[in-house]
Steps between C-alpha positions, in 0.01 A plus 500: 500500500448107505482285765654153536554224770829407398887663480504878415283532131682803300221691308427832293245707434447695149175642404316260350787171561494375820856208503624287788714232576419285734765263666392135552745174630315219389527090563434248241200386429342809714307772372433816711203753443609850445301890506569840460345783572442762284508844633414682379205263320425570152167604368501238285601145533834496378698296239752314771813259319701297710824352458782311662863617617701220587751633776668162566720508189413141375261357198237405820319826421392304131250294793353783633099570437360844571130514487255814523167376675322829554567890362260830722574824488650459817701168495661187283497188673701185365699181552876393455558141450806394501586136321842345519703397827661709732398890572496824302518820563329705255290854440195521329516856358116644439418775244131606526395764238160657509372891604641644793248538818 
């Protein structure tokens, strides 16, 4: 039920908690936009978290910076920035709570 540009994003749908994670390889001192879709949407704007899942299995992940620019009650939109040399691969995993559409 999301959408994403990148690798396959592994989501789940339960009424009212919409989660995702959504694969991202990153270079230092990149950042890449992110969305998802919601979809449903909510009828409300929900309450969206976002954290990081370092996949590379090294302390890199401590340099990672997730922001969350703008929440609907269709989408999230945000940035990954990723500090330190090198590349990462990481998920972001997304956990939007709010009242089912």
């Amino acid at each position: 039920f999301f959408s994403s540009r990148r690798r396959h994003t592994r989501c789940a749908d339960v009424t009212g908690v919409q989660t995702c994670a959504l694969p991202i390889y990153i270079s230092a001192g990149s950042f890449e936009e992110w969305s998802i879709n919601f979809d449903p949407p909510f009828n409300y704007i929900p309450i969206v978290t976002a954290t990081i899942k370092n996949n590379s299995g090294s302390a890199a992940g401590d340099n990672v910076v997730v922001t969350i620019n703008q929440v609907t009650t269709g989408l999230v939109k945000g940035k990954v920035r990723y500090n330190t040399a090198g590349s990462i691969d990481i998920d972001i995993n997304i956990i939007a709570i709010g009242i089912a559409g």
